[in-house]
SELO-489581 format. One record per residue: residue in three letters; z, y, x of N, C-alpha, C, O in turn. Coordinates in steps of 0.2 Angstrom, whole numbers, padded with zeros to 4 digits, always signed. Atoms other than C-alpha are relative to their C-alpha. Layout:
REM residues N
ALAZYXZYXZYXZYX/...
REM end
This chain:
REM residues 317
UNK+0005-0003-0005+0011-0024-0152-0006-0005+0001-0006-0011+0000/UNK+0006+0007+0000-0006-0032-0149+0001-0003+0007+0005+0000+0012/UNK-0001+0003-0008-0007-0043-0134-0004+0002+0004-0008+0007+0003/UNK+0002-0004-0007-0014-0041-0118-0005-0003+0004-0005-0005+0010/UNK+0005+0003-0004-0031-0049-0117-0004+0002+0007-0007-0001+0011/UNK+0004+0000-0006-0037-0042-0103+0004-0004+0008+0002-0003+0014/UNK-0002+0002-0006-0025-0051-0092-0006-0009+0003-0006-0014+0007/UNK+0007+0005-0003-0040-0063-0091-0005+0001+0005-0008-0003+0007/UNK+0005-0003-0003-0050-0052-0083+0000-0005+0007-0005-0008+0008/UNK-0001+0005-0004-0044-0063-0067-0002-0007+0003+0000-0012+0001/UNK+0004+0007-0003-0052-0075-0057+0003-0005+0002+0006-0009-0001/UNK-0004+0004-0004-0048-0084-0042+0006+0005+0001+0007+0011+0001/UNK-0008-0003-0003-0030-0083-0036-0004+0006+0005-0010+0006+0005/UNK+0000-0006-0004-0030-0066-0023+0003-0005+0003+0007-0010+0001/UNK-0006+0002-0006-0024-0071-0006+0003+0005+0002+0005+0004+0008/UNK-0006-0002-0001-0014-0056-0006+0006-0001-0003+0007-0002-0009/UNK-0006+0001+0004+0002-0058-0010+0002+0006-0006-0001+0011-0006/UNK-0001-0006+0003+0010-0047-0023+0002+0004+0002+0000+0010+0000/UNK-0002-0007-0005+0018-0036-0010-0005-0002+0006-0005-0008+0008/UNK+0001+0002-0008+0009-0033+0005+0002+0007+0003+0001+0013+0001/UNK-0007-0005-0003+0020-0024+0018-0006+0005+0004-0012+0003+0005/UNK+0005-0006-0004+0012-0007+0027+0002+0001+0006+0007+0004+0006/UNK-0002-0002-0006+0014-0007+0046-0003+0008+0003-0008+0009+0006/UNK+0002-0006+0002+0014+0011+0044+0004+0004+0009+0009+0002+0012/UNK-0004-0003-0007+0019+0022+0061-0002+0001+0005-0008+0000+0008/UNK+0001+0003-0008+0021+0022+0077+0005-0005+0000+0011-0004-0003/UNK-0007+0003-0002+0030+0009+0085+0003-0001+0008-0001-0003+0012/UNK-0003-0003-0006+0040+0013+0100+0001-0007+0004+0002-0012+0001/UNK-0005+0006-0003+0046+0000+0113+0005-0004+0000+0005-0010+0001/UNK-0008+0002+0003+0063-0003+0108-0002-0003-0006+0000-0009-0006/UNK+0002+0004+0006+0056-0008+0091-0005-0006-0001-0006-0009-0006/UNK+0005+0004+0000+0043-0020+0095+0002-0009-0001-0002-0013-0004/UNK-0004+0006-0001+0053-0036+0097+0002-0001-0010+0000-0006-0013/UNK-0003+0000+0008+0063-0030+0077-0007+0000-0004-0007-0002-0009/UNK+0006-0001+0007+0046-0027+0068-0003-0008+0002-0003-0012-0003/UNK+0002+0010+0000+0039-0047+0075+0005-0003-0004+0002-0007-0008/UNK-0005+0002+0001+0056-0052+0069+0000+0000-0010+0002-0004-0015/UNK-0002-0004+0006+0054-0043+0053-0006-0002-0005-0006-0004-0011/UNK+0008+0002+0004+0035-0048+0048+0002-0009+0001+0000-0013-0004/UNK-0001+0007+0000+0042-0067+0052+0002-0001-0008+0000-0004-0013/UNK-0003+0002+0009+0055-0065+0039-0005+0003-0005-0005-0002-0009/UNK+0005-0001+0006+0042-0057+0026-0004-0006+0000-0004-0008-0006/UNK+0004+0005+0001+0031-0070+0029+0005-0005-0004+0003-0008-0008/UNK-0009+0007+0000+0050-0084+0026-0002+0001-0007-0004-0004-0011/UNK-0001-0005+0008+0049-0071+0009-0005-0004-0004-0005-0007-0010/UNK+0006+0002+0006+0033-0077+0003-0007+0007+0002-0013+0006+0000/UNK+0007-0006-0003+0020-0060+0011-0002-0003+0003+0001-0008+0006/UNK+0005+0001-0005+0005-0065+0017-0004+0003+0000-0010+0001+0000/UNK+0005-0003-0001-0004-0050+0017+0003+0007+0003+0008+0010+0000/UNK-0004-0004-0004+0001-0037+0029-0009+0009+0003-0014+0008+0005/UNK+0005-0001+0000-0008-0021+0030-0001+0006+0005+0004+0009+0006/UNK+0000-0005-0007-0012-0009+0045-0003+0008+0000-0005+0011+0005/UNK+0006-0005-0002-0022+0006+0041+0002+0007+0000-0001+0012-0001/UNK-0003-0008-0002-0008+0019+0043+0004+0001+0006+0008+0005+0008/UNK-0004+0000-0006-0003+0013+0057-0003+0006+0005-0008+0010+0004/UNK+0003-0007-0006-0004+0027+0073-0005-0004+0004-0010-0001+0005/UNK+0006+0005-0005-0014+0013+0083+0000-0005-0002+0005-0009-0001/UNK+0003+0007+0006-0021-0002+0072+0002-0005+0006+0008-0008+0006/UNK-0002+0002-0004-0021-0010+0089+0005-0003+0004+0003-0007+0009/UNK-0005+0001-0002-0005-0011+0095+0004-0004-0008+0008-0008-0007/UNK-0003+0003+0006+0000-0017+0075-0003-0005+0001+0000-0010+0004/UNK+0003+0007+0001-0014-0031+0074+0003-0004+0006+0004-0010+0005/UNK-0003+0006-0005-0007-0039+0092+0007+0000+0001+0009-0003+0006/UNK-0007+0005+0000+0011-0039+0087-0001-0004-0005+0001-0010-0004/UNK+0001+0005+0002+0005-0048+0073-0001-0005+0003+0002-0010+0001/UNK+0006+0008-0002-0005-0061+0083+0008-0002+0004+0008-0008+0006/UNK-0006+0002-0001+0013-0061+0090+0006-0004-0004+0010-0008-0002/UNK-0004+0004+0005+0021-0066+0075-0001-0004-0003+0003-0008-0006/UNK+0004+0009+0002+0009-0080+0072-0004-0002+0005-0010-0002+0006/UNK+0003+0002-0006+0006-0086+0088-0007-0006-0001-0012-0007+0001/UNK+0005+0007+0002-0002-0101+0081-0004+0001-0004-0009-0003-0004/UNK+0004-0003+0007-0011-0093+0065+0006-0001-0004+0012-0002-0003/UNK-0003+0000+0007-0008-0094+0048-0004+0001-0004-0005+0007-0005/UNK+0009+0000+0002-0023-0098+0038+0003+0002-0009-0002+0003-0014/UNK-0002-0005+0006-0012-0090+0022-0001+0008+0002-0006+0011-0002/UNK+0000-0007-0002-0011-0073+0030-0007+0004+0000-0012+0002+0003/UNK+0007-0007-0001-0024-0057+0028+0004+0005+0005+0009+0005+0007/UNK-0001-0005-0005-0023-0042+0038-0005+0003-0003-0010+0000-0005/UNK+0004-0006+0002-0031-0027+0031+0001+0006+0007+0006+0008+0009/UNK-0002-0006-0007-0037-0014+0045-0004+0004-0002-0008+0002-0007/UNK+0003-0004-0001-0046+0000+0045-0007+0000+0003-0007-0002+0009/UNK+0005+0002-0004-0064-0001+0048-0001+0006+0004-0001+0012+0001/UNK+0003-0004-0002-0070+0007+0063+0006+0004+0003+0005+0010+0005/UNK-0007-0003-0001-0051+0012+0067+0000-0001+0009-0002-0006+0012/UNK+0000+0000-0007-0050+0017+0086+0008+0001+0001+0013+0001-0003/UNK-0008+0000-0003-0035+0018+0097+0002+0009+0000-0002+0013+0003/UNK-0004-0006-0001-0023+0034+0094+0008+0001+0000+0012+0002-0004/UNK-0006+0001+0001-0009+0034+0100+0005+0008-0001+0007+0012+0003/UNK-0003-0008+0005+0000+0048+0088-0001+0004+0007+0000+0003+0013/UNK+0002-0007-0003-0006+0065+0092+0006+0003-0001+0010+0001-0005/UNK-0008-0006-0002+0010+0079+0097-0002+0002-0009+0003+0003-0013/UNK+0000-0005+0006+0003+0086+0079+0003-0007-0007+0003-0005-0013/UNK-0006+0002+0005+0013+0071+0068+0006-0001+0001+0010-0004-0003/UNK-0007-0001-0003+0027+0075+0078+0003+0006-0006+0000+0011-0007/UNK-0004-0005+0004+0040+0083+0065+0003+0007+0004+0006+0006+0010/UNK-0004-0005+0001+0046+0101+0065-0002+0003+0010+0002+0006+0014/UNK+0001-0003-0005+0036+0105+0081+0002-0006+0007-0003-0009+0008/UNK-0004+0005-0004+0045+0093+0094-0005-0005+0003-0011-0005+0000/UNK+0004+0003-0003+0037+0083+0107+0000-0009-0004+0006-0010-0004/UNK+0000+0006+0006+0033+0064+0094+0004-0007+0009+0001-0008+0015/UNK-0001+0006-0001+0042+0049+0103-0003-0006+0003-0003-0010-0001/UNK+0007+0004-0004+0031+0038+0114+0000-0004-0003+0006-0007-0004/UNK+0001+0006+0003+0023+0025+0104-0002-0004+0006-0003-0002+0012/UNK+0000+0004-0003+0020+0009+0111-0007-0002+0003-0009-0006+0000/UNK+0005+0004-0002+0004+0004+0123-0001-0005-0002+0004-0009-0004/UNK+0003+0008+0000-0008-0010+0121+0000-0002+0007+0000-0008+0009/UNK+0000+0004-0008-0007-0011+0139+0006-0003+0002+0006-0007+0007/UNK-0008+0004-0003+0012-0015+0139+0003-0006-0005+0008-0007-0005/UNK+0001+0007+0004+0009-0030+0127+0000-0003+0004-0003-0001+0010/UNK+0004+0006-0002+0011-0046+0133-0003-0004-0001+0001-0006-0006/UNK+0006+0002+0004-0003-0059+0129+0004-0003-0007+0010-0005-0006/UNK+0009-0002-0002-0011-0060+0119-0001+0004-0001+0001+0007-0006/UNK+0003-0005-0003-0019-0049+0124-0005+0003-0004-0005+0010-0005/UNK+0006-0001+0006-0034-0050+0110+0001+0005-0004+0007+0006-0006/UNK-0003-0007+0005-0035-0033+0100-0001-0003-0008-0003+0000-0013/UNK+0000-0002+0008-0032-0041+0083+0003-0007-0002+0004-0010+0003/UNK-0006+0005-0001-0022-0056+0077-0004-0009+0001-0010-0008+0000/UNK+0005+0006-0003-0031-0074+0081+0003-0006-0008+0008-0006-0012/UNK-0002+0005+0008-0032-0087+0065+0002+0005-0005+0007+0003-0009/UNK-0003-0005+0007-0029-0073+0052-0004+0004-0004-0005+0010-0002/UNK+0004-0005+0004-0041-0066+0040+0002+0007-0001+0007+0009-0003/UNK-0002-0008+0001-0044-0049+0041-0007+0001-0006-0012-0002-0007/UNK+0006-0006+0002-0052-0036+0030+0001+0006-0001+0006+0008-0001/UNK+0003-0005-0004-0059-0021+0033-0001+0004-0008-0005+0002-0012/UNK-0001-0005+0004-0055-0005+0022-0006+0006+0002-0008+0008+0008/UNK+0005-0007+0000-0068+0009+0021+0003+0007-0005+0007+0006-0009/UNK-0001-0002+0004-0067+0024+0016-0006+0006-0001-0012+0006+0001/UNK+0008-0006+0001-0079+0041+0010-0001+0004+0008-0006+0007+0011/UNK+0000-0006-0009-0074+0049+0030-0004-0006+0003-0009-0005+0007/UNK+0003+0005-0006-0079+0031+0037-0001-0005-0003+0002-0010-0003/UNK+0006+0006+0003-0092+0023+0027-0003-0006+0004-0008-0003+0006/UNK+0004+0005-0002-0099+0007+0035-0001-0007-0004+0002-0007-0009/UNK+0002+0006+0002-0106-0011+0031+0006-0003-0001+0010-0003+0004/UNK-0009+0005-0001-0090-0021+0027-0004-0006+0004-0010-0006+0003/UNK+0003+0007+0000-0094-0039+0035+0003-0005-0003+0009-0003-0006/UNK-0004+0004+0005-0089-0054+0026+0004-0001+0001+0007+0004+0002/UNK-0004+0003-0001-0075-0064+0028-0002-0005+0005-0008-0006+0005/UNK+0004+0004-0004-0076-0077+0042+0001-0006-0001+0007-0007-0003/UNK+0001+0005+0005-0081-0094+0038+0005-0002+0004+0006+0000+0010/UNK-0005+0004+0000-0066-0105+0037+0008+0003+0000+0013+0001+0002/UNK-0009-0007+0000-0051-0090+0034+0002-0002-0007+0007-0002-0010/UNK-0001-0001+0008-0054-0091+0016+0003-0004-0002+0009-0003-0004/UNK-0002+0009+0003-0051-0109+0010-0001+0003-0008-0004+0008-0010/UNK+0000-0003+0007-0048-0106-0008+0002+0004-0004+0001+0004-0010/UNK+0000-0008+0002-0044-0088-0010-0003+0002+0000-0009+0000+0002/UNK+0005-0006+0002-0052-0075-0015+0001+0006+0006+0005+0011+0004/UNK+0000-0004-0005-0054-0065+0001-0004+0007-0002-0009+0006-0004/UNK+0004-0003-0001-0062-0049+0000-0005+0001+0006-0004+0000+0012/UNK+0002+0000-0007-0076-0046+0011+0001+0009+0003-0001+0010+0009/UNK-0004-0006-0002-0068-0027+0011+0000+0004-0006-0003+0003-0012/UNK-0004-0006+0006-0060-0013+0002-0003+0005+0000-0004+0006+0006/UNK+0001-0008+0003-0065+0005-0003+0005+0003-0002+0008+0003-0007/UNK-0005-0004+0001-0052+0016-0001-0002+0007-0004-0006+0011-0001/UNK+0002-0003+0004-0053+0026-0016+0006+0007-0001+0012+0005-0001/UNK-0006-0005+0001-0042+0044-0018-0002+0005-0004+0001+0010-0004/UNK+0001-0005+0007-0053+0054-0032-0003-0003-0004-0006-0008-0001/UNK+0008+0000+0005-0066+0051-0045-0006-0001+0003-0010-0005+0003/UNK+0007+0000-0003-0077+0056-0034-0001-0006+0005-0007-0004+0008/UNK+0000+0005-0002-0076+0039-0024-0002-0005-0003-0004-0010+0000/UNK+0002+0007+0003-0078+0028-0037-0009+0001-0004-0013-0003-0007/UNK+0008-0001+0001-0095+0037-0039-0003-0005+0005-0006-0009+0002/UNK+0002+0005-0005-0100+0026-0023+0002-0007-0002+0002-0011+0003/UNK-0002+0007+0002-0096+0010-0033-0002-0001-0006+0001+0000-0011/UNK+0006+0001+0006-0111+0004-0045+0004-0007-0003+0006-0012+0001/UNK-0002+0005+0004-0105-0008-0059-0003-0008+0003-0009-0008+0004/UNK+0004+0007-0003-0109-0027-0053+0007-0005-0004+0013-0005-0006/UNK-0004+0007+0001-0106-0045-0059+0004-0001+0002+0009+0000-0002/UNK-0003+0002-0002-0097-0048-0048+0008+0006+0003+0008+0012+0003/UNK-0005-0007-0002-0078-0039-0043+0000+0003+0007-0001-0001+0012/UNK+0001+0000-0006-0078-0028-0032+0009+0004+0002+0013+0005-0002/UNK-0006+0000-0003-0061-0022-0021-0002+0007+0000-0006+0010+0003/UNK-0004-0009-0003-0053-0005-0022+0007+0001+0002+0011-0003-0001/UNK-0006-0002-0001-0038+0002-0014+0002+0007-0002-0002+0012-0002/UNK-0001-0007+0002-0029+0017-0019+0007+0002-0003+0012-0001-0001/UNK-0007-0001+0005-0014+0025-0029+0002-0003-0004-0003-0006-0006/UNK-0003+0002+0009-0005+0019-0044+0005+0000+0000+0007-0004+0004/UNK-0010-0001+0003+0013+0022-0050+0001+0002-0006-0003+0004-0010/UNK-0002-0001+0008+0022+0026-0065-0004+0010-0001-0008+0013-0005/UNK+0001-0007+0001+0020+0044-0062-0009+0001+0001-0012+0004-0003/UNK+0007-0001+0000+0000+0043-0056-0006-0006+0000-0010-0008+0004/UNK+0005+0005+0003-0009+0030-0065-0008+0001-0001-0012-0004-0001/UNK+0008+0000+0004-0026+0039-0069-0005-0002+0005-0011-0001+0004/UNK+0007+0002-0005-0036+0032-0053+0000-0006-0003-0004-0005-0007/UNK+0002+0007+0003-0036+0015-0059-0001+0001-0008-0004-0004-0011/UNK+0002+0000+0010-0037+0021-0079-0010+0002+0002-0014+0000-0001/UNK+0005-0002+0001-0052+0029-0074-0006-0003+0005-0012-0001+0004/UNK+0007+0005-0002-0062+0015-0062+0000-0006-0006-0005-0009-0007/UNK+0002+0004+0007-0057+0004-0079-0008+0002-0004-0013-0001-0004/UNK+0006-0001+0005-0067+0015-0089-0008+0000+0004-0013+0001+0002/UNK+0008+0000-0003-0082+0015-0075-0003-0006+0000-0008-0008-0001/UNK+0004+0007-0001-0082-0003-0071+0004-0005-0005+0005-0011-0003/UNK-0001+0004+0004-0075-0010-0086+0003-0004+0001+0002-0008-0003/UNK-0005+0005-0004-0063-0020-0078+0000-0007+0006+0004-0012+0007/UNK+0001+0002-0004-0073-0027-0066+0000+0000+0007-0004-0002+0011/UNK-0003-0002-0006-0063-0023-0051+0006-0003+0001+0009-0006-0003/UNK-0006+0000-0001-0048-0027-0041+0002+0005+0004-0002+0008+0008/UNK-0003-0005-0004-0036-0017-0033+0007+0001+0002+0012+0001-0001/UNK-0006-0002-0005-0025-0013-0020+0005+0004-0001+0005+0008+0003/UNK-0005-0007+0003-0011-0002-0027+0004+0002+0007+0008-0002+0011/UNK-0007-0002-0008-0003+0009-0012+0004+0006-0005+0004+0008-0011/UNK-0005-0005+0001+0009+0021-0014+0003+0000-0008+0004+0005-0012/UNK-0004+0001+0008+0018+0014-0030+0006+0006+0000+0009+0008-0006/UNK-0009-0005+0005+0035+0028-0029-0003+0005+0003+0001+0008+0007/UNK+0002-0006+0001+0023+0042-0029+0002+0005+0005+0006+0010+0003/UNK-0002-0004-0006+0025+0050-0013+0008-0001+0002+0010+0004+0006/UNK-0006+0000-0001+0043+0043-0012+0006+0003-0005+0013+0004-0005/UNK-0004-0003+0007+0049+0052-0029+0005-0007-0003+0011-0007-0004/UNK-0003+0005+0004+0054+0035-0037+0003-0004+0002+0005-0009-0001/UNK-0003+0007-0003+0062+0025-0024+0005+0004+0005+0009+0002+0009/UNK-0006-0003-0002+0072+0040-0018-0002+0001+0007+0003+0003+0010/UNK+0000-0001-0007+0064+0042+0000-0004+0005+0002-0006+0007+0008/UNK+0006-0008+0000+0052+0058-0004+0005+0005+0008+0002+0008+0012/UNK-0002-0005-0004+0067+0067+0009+0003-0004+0005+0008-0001+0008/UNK-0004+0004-0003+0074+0054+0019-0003-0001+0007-0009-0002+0007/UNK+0001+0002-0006+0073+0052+0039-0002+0008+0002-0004+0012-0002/UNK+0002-0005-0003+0068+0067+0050-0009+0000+0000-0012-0006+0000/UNK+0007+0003+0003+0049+0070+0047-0001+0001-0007-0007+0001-0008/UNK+0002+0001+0005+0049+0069+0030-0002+0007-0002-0007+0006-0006/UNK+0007-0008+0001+0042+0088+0027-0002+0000+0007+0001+0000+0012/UNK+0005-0001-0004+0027+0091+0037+0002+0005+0004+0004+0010+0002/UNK-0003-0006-0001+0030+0103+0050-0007+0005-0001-0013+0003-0002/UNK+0006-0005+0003+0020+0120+0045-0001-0001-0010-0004+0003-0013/UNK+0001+0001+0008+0021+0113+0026+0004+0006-0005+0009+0008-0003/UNK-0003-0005+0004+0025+0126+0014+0008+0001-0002+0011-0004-0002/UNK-0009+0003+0002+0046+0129+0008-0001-0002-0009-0004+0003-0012/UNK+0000-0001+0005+0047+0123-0009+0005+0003-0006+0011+0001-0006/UNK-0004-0004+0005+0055+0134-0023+0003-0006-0003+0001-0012-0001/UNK-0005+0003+0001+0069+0126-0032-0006-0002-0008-0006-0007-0011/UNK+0004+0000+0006+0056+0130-0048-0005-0008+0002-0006-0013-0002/UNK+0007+0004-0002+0042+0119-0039+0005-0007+0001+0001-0011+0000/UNK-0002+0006-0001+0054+0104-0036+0001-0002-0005-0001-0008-0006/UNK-0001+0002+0007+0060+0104-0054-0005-0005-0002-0004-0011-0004/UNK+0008+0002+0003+0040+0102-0059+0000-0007+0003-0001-0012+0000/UNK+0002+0006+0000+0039+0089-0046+0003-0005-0001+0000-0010+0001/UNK-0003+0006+0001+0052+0077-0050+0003+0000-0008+0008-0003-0010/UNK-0001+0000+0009+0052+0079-0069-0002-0007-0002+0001-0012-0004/UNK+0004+0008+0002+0040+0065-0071+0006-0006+0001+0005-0011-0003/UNK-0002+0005-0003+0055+0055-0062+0008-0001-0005+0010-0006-0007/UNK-0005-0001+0008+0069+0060-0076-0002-0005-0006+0000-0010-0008/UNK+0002+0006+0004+0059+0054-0086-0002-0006-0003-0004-0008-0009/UNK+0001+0005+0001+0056+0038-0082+0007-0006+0003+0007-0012+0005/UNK-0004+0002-0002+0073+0036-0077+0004-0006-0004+0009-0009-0002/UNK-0004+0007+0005+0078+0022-0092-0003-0004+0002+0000-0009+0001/UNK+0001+0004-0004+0068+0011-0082+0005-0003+0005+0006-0009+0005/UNK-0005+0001-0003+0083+0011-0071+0006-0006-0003+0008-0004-0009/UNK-0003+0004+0002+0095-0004-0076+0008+0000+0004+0008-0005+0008/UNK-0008+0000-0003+0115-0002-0069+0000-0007+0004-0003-0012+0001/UNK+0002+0006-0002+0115-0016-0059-0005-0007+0002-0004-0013+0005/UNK+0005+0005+0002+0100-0025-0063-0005+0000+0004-0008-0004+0007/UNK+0007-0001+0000+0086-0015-0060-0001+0008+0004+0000+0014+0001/UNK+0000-0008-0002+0084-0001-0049-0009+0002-0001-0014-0001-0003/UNK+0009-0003+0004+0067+0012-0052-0004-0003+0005-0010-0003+0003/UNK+0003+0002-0005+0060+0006-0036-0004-0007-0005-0010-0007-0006/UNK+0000+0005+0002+0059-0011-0044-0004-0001-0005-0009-0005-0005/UNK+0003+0002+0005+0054-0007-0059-0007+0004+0000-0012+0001-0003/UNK+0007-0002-0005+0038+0005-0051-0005-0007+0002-0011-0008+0001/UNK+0004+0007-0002+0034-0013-0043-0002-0004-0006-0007-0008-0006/UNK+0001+0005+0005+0035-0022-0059-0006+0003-0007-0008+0000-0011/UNK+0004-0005+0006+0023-0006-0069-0005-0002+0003-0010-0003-0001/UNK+0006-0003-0003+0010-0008-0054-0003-0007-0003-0007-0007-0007/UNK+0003+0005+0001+0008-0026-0056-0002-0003-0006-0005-0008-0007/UNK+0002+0001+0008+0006-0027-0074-0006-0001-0002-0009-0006-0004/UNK+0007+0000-0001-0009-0019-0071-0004-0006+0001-0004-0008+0007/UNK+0005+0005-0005-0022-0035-0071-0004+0001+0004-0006-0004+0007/UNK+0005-0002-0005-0034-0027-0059+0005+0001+0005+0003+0005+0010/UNK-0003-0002-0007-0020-0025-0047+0003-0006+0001+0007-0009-0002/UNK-0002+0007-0003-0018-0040-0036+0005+0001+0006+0006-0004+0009/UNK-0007-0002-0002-0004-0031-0026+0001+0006+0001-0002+0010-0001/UNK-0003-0007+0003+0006-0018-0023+0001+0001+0010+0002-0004+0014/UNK-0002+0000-0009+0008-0010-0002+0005+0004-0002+0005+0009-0006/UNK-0005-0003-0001+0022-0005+0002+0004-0001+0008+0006-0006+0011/UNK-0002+0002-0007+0031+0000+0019+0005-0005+0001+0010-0007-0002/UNK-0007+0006-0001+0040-0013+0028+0006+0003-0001+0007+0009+0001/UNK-0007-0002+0001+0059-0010+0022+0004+0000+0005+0003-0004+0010/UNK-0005+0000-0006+0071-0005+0033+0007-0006-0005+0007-0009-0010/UNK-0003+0005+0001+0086-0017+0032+0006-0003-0005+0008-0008-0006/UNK-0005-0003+0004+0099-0010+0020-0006+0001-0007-0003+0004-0012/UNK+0004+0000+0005+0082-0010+0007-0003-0007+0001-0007-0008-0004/UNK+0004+0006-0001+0075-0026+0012-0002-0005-0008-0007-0006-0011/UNK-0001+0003+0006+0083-0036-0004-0003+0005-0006-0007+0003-0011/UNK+0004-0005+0006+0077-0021-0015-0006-0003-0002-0008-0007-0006/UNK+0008-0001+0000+0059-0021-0012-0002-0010+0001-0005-0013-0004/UNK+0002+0005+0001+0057-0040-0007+0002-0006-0006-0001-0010-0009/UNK-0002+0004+0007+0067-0049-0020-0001+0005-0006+0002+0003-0012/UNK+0003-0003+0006+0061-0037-0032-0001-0004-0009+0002-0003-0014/UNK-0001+0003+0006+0056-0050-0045+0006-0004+0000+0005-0009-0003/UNK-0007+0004+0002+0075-0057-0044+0002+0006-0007+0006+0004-0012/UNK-0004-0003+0007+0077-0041-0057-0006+0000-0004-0012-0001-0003/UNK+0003+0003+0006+0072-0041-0074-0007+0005-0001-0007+0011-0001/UNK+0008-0004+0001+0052-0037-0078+0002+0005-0007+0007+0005-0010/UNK+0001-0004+0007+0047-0024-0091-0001-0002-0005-0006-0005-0006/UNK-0001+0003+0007+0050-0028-0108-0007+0006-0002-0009+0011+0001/UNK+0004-0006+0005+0037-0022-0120+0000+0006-0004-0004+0011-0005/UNK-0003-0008-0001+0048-0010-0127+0000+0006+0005-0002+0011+0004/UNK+0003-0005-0006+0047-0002-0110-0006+0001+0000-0007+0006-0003/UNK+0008+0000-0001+0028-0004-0108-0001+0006-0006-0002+0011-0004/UNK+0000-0003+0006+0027+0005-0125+0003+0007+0002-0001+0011+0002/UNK-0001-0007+0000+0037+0021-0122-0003+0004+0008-0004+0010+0009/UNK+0003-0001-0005+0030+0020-0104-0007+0005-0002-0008+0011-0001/UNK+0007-0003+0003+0012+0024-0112+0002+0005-0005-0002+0009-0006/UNK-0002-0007+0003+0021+0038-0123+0001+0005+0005-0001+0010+0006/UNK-0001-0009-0003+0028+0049-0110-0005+0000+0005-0005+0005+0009/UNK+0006-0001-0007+0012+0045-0096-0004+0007-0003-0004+0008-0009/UNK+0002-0009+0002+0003+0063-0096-0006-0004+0007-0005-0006+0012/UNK+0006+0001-0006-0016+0059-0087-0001+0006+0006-0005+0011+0006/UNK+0003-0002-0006-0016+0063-0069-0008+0004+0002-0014+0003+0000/UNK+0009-0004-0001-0029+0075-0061-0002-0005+0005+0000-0005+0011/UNK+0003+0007-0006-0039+0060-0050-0008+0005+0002-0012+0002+0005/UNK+0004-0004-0002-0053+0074-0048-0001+0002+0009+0003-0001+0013/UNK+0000+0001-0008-0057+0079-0031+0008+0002+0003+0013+0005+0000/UNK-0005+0000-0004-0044+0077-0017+0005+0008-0001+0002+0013-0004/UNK-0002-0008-0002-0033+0094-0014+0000+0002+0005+0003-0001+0009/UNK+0000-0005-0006-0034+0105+0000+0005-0004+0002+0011-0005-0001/UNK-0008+0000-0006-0022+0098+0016+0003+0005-0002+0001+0010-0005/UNK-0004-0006+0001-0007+0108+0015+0006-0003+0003+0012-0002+0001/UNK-0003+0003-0007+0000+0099+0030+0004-0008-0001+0007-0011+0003/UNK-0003+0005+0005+0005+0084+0017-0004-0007+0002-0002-0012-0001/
REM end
């Protein structure tokens, strides 16, 4: 096989880690104490890049942070949502109709009090709904990483029209997994590989790491029933890439993380903080064994190019 000049494309080190965890949710009272606990130990791991922008209220995530690094931490980034206001989950992400669970005030924080983590570089995600000026980074956060001064959260084609070729790289965030590769094949071919990027959603809506149905919530309430036909279609892709799996070795979660990161334009991979019973999964990840070339090879035979065209219609998903 030829080799793999383009893993040159890379510059300075990223100050994201290879995994950066998603404080995705709400977080309830009871939980507030286990999630600082839990961002400690990631940090212990080796994270320093922790990312907020699915959170229910950004605010209530960035100051348990500043909780978890009371003193800083001039490793750590924080990715927020630029222009993200306070929402504390609306009754409509509440599953199967049901009143949703009181997420956690910023008012019943105790200090600090600051709405966002102190000593911690952040950056600031945009997207086509909520376009604004990124600002830079702020002097003395950087040292000598490569900070972005913000992300473009990219989720069609039509997104990457909004990002004109330049010298310099510029930061995207977006999909990529074994099953839907073509948003990043197809800012290759616009920006030649003058980009980096954020990979979210590596197990494809939860098809590849086995949590597409798992926990109450996970079908939308009001979302359509799916036919047994329609489930086939959508988890074929995951048959397929099931030799990726290794009996004790290598489970597909793992190896999803080890597909994303291959990619040189992707300088890490987000993924939800793990619950506790997946922790060793997802954070020791690289204890199992990387993708052989053989894999990579039959990989690129059975990928089938993704439609990265405009968005789809909600459909309560």
């Amino acid at each position: 096989m030829a080799p793999e000049p383009e893993r040159a494309r890379r510059s300075a080190p990223s100050a994201l880690s290879r995994l950066t965890l998603s404080l995705a949710g709400t977080v309830r009272p009871a939980e507030a104490a286990l999630l600082v606990a839990q961002v400690r130990r990631a940090r212990a791991a080796g994270v320093t890049s922790f990312d907020l922008v699915e959170a229910a209220d950004p605010l209530v995530a960035r100051t348990l942070l500043a909780q978890a690094f009371p003193e800083g931490d001039d490793a750590v980034v924080v990715i927020a949502p630029l222009g993200a206001r306070h929402d504390p989950a609306p009754a409509a992400r509440a599953p199967s109709g049901r009143a949703p669970a009181p997420g956690l005030s910023i008012t019943e924080l105790p200090t600090p009090t600051r709405p966002g983590p102190r000593g911690l570089a952040t950056v600031y995600e945009s997207t086509a709904e909520r376009p604004g000026v990124l600002p830079p980074p702020s002097p003395g956060e950087t040292g000598a990483r490569a900070v972005p001064a913000g992300l473009l959260r990219c989720r069609s084609v039509d997104d990457l029209d909004r990002v004109a070729p330049s010298p310099a790289e510029v930061w995207l965030s977006g999909s990529y997994s074994l099953i839907e590769p073509g948003l990043v094949e197809a800012a290759d071919r616009r920006l030649r590989g003058r980009f980096r990027w954020l990979a979210r959603d590596p197990f494809a809506g939860g098809r590849l790491d086995g949590s597409r149905f798992l926990g109450a919530g996970s079908v939308p309430a009001g979302a359509p029933v799916r036919t047994v036909r329609e489930l086939a279609s959508e988890f074929a892709p995951v048959a397929r890439f099931g030799f990726l799996a290794l009996p004790r070795r290598r489970t597909l979660a793992q190896a999803a993380l080890w597909y994303a990161l291959d990619r040189p334009e992707v300088v890490s991979v987000c993924v939800p903080l793990p619950s506790p019973e997946r922790w060793e999964e997802l954070l020791g990840f690289a204890r199992s064994p990387p993708l052989t070339e053989a894999e990579r090879e039959r990989i690129r035979e059975l990928s089938v190019p993704a439609s990265v065209g405009r968005p789809p219609a909600a459909d309560g998903g």
